[in-house]
DOMISE-382592 format. One record per atom (N, C-alpha, C): x, y, z; atom name. Coordinates in nm, 2 decimals, padded with zeros to 4 digits, always signed. Each point is the difference from the previous one (the first is absolute). Layout:
N
{east: X, north: Y, up: Z, atom: CA};
...
END
This chain:
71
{east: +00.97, north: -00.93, up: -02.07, atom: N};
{east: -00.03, north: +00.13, up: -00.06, atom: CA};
{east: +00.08, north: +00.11, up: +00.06, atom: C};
{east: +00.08, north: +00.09, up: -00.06, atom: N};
{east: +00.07, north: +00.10, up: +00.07, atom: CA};
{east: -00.07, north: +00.11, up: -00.01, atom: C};
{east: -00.01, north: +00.07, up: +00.09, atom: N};
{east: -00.09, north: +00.08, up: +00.02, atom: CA};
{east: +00.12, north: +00.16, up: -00.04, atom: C};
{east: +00.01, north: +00.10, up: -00.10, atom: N};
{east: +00.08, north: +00.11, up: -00.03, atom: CA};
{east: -00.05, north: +00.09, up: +00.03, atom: C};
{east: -00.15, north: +00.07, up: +00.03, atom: N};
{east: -00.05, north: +00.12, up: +00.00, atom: CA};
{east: +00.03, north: +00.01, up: +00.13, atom: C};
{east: +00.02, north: +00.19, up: +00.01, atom: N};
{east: +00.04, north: +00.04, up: +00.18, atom: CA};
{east: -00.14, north: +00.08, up: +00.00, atom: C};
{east: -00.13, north: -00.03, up: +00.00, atom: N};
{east: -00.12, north: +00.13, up: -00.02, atom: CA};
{east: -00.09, north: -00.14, up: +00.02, atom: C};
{east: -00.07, north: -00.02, up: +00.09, atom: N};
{east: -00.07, north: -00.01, up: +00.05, atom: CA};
{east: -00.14, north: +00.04, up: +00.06, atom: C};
{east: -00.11, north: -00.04, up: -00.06, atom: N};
{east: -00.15, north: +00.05, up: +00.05, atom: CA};
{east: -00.07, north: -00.08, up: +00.15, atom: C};
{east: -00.06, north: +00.03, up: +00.04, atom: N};
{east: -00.09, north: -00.06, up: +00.09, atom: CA};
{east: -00.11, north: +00.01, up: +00.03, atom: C};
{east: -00.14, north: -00.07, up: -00.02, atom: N};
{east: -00.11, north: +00.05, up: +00.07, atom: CA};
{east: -00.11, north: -00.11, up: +00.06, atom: C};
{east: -00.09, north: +00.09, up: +00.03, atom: N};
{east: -00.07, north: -00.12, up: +00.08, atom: CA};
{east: -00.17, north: +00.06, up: -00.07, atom: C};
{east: -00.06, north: -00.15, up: -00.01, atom: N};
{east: -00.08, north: +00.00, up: -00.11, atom: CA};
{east: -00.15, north: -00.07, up: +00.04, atom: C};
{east: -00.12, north: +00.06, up: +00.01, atom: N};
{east: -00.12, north: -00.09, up: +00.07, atom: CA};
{east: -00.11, north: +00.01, up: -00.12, atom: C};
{east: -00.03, north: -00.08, up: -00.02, atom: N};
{east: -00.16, north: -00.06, up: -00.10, atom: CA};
{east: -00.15, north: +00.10, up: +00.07, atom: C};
{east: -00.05, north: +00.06, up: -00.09, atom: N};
{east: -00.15, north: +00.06, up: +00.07, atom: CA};
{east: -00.07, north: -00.09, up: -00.05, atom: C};
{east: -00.04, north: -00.06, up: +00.11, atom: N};
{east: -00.10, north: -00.12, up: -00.05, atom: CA};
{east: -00.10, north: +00.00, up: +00.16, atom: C};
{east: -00.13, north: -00.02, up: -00.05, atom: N};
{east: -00.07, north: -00.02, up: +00.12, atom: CA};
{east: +00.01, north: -00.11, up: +00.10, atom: C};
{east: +00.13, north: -00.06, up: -00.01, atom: N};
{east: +00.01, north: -00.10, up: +00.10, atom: CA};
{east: +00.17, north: +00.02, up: +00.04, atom: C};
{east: +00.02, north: -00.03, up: +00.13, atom: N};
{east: +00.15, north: +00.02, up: +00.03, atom: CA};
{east: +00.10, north: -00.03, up: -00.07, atom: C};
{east: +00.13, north: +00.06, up: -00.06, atom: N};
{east: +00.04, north: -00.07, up: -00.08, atom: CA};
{east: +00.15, north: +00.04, up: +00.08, atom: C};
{east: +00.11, north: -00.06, up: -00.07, atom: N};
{east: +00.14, north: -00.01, up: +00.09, atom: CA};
{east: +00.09, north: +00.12, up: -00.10, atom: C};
{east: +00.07, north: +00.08, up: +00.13, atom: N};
{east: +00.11, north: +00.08, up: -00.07, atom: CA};
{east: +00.13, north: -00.08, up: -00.08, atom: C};
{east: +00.04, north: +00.10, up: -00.05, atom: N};
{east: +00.11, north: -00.03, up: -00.07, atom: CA};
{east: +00.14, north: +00.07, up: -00.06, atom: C};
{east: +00.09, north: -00.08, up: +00.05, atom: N};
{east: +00.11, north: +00.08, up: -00.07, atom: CA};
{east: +00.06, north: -00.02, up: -00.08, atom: C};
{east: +00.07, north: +00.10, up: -00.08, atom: N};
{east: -00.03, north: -00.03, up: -00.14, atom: CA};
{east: +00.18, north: +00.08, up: +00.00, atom: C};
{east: +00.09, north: -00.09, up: -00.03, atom: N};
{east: +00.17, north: +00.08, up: -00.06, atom: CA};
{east: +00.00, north: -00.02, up: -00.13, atom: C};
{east: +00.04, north: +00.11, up: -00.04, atom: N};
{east: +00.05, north: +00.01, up: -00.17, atom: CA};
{east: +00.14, north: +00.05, up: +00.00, atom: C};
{east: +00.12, north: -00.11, up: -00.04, atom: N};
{east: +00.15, north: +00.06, up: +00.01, atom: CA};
{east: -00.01, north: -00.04, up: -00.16, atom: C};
{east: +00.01, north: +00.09, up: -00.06, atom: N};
{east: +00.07, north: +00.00, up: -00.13, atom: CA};
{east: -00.17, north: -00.02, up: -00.09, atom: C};
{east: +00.10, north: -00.17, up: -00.08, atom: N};
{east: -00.15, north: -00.05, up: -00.10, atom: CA};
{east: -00.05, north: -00.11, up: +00.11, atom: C};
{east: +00.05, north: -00.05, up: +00.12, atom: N};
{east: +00.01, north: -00.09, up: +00.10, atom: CA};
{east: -00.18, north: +00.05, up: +00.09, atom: C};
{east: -00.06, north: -00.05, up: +00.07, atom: N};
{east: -00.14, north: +00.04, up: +00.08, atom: CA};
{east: -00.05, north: -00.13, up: +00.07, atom: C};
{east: +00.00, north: +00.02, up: +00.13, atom: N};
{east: -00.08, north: -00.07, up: +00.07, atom: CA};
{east: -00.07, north: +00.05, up: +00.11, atom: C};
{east: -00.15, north: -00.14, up: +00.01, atom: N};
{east: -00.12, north: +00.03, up: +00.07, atom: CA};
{east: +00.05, north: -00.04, up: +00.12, atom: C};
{east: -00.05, north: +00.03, up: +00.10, atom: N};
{east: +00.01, north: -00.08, up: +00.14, atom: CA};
{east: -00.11, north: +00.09, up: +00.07, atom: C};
{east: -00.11, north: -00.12, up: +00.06, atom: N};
{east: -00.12, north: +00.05, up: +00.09, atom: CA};
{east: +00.09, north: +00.08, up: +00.15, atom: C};
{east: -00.04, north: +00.12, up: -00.02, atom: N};
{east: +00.03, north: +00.08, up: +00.14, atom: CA};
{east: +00.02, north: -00.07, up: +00.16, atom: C};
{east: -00.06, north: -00.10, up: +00.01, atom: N};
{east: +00.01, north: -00.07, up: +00.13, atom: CA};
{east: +00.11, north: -00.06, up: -00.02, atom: C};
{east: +00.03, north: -00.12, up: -00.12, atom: N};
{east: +00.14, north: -00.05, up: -00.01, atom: CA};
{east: +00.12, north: +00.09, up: -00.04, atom: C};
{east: -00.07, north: +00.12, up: -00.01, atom: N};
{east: +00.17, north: +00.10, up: -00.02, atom: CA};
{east: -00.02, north: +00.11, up: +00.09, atom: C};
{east: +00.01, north: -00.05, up: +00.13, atom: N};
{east: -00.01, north: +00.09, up: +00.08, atom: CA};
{east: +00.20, north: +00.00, up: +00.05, atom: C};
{east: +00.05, north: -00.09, up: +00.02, atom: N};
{east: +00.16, north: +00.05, up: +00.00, atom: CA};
{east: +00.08, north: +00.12, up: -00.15, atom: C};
{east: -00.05, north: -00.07, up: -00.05, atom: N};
{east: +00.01, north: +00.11, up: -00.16, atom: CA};
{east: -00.05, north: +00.14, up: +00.07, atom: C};
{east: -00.13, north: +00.03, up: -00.01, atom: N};
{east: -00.08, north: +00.09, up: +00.04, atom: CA};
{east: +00.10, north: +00.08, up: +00.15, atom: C};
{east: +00.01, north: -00.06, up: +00.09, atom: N};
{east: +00.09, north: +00.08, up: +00.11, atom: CA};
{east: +00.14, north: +00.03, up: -00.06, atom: C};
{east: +00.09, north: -00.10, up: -00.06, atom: N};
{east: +00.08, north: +00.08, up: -00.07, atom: CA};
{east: +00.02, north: +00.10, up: -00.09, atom: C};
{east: -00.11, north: +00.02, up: -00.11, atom: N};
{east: -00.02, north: +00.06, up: -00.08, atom: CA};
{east: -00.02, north: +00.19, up: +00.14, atom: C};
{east: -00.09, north: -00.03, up: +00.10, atom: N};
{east: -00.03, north: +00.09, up: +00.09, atom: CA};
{east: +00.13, north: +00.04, up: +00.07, atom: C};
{east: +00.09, north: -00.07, up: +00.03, atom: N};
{east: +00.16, north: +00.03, up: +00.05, atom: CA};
{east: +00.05, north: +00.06, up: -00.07, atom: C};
{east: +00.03, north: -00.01, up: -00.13, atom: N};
{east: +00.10, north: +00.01, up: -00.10, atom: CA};
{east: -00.11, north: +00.20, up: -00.03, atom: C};
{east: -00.12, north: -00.02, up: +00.01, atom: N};
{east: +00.01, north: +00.16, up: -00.01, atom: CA};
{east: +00.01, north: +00.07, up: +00.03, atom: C};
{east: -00.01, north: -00.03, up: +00.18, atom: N};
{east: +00.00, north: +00.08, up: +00.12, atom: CA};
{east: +00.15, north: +00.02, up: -00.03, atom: C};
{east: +00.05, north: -00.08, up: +00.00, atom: N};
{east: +00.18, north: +00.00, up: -00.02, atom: CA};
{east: +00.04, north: +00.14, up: -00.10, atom: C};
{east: -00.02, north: -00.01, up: -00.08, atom: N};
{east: -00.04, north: +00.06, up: -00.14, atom: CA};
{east: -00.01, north: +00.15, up: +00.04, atom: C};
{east: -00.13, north: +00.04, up: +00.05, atom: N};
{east: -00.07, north: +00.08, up: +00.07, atom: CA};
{east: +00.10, north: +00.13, up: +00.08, atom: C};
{east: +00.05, north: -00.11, up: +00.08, atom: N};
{east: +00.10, north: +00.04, up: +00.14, atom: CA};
{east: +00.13, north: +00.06, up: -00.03, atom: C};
{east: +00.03, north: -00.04, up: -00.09, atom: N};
{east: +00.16, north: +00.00, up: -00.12, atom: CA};
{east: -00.03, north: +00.12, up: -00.03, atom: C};
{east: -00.11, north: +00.06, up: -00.03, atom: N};
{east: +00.01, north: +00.15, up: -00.10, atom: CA};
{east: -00.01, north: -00.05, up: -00.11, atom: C};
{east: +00.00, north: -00.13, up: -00.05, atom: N};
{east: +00.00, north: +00.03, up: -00.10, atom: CA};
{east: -00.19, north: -00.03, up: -00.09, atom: C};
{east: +00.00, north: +00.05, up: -00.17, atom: N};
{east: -00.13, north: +00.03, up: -00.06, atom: CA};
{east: -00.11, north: -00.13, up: -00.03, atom: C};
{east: -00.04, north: -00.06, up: +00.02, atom: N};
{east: -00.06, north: -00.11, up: -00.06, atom: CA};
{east: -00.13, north: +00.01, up: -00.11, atom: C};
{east: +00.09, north: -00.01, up: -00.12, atom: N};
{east: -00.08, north: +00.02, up: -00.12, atom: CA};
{east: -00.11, north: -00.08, up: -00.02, atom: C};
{east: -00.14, north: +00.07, up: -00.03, atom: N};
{east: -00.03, north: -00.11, up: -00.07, atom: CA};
{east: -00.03, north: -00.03, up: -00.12, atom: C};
{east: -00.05, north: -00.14, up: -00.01, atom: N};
{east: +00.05, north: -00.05, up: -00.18, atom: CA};
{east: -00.09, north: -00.01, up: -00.10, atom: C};
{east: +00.00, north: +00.00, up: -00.07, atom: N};
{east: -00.15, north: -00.05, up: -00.14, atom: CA};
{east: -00.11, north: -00.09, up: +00.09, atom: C};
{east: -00.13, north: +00.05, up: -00.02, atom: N};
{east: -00.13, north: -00.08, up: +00.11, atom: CA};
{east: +00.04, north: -00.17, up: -00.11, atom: C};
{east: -00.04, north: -00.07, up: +00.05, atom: N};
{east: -00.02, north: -00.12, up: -00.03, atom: CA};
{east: -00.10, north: +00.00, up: -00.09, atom: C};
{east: -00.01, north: -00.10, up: -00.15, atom: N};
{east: -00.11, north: -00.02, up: -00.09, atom: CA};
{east: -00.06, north: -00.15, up: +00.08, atom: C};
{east: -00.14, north: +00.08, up: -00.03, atom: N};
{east: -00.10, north: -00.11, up: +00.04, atom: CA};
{east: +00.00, north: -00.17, up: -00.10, atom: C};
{east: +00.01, north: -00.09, up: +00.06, atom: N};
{east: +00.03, north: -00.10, up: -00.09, atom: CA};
{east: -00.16, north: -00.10, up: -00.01, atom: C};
END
């Protein structure tokens, strides 16, 4: 699958439920989206945390994009 869009979403996502439930991160590039529980995307997660500080440091603006629809 080739991936064409340069716009990129990210977020992280928890269940209210009265019992513990597991985070999650959630990418949406393009029509493309995937799940991954917060503990197993913790390299994702620190990168994603690099890449803004980076970002940040640059001067330069970090937009943000359309909220994500609830699925």
């Amino acid at each position: 699958m080739g991936l064409t869009a340069r716009d990129a979403t990210a977020w992280l996502t928890e269940a209210c439920a009265p019992w513990p439930c597991n985070s999650f991160l959630r990418i949406q590039l393009g029509e493309a989206e995937l799940s991954l529980r917060a503990d197993d995307a913790r390299p994702v997660i620190d990168a994603l945390s690099a890449l803004l500080v980076f970002a940040a440091s640059d001067g330069k603006v970090i937009a943000r994009g359309p909220e994500p629809t609830q699925r």
